[in-house]
N, C-alpha and C positions, 0 to 999 in steps of 0.2 A: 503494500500500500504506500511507503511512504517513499516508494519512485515516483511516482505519482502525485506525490505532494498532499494526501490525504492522512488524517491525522486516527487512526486507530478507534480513540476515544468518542469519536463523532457515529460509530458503528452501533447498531445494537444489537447486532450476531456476530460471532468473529466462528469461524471454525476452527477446531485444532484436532488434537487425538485423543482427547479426552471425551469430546461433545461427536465426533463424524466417526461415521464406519467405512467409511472411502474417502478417498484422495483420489487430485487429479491425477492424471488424463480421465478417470475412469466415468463416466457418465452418468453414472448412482450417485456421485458426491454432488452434482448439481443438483439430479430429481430429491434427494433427500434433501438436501436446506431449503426445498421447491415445498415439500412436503413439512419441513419440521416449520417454516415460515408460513404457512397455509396460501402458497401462490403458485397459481397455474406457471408454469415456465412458459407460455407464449406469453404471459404478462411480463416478462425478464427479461433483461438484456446481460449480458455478461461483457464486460469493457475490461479488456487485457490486453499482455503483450507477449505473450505467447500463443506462437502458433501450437503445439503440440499441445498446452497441457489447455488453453481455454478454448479453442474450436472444438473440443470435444461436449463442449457445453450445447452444440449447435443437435446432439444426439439424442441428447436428453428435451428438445426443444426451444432452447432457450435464441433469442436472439445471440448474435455475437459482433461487436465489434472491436478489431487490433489496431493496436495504439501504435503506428509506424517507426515512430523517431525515436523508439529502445526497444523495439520487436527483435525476439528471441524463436529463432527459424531453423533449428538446427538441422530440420530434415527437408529444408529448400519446400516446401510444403507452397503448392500454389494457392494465396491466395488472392487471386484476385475477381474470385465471385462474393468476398466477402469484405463486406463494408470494413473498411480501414483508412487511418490516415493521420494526422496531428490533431493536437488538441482542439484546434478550432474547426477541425472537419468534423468531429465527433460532436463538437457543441453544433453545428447546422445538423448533422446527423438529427442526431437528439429530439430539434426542434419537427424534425418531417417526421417522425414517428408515431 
């Protein structure tokens, strides 16, 4: 979170290994904070910066969009049917949604 400039405290779920029974990549860990949060995953968007471990969010339903200017691609992974871009492409994202 705090690449991102997001401050922890401001959250009122954080996940750990304490509270989730999956981790990413795996697509149960979004439907489950989907579920433990009472929200549909088409009501979600998930805003990361990896390709590998938050496109998998896209399985589980959720929208997805990556944060280009510190996108973690390790496996050259095409994205480019998936909304991405800088900070303020995400803010006009945001706003057409």
């Amino acid at each position: 979170m705090r690449w991102a400039g997001l401050d922890p405290a401001d959250f009122e779920y954080l996940t750990s290994y304490e509270n989730s029974r999956y981790c990413k990549p795996n697509p149960a860990y979004y439907t489950e904070i989907c579920e433990k949060l009472r929200l549909s995953p088409s009501d979600c968007i998930m805003v990361g910066n990896d390709a590998r471990e938050d496109l998998a969010a896209r399985k589980a339903g959720l929208d997805v969009f990556l944060l280009t200017p510190c996108l973690i691609n390790r496996e050259n992974a095409d994205i480019s049917l998936v909304p991405h871009g800088d900070f303020n492409a995400l803010s006009a994202y945001l706003e057409n949604i």
